[in-house]
N, C-alpha and C positions, 0 to 999 in steps of 0.2 A: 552624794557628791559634796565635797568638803568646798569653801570659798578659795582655795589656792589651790585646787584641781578645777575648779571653770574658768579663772582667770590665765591659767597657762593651755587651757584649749582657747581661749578668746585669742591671746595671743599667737597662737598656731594658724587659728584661720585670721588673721589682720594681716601674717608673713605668707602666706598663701595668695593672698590677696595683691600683695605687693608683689609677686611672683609672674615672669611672663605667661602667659598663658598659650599653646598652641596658635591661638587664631590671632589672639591679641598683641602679639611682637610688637605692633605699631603703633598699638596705645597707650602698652606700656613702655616705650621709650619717650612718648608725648608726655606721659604723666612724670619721668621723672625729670624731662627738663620742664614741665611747667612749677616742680616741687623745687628745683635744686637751680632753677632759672638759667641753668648752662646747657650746652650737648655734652655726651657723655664723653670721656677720651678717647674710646679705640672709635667712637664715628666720627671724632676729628682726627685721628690718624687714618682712616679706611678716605676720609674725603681730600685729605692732601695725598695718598696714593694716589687714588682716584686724578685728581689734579696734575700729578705727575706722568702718570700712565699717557695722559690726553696729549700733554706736550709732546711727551716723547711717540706717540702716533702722528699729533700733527706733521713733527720735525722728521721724522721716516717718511711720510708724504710728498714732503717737500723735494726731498730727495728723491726721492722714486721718480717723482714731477721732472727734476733738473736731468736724471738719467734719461730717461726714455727722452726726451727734448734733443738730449746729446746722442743718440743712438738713433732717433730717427733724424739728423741733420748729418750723420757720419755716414748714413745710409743713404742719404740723397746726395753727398758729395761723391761718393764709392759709384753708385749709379749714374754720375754727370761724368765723371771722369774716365770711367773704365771704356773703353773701347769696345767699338761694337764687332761683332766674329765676325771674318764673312762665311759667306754660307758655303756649305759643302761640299765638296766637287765628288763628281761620280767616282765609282773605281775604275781603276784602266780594264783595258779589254781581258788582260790574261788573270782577272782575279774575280773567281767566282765567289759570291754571297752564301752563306750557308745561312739553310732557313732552316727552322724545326721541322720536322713532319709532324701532318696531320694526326689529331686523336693524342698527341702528346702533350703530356704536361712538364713543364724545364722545372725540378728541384735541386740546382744546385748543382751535383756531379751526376745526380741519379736522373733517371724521367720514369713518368709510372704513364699507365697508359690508361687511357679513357675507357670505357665499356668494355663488354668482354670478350675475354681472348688473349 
């Protein structure tokens, strides 16, 4: 191996080196703000998302808060004011009640019948 065939393998693993690694994400972003003394730009753009995301949760909270406040005070006015039914009066003598018969089940228009037969 000639001296300017190991110097561009030295250089290969030096960029390897400085390469994230699977596990190391997190060290390798430590190392290059501890090298370049800054954060990198897209994790100060992902953390003013981030910061923007929160507000606009908090401020949907808020709201959601002032809704239901005004929904259950529109519901306790709706319940203070509405009047109460009175209760039910029988039916007069000449109207008989239709009940279902026994072993029936009511579907609707149809009825299917219980057990068999």
């Amino acid at each position: 191996m000639n001296q300017q065939h190991q110097d561009e393998r030295t250089r290969i693993r030096q960029a390897m080196d400085r390469l994230p690694k699977r596990r190391g994400q997190h060290e390798f972003y430590e190392r290059v703000r501890t090298e370049t003394q800054q954060v990198p730009e897209h994790e100060q753009e992902l953390r003013e998302t981030i910061a923007t995301l929160k507000k606009t949760i908090a401020n949907q909270n808020a709201e959601l808060q002032e809704l239901v406040t005004s929904l259950t005070l529109a519901g306790a006015v709706l319940t203070h004011t509405m009047p109460t039914l009175p209760a039910p009066t029988p039916p007069p003598d000449n109207v008989f009640t239709l009940r279902p018969r026994p072993g029936l089940i009511p579907l609707g228009r149809f009825s299917r019948r219980l057990g068999p037969g």
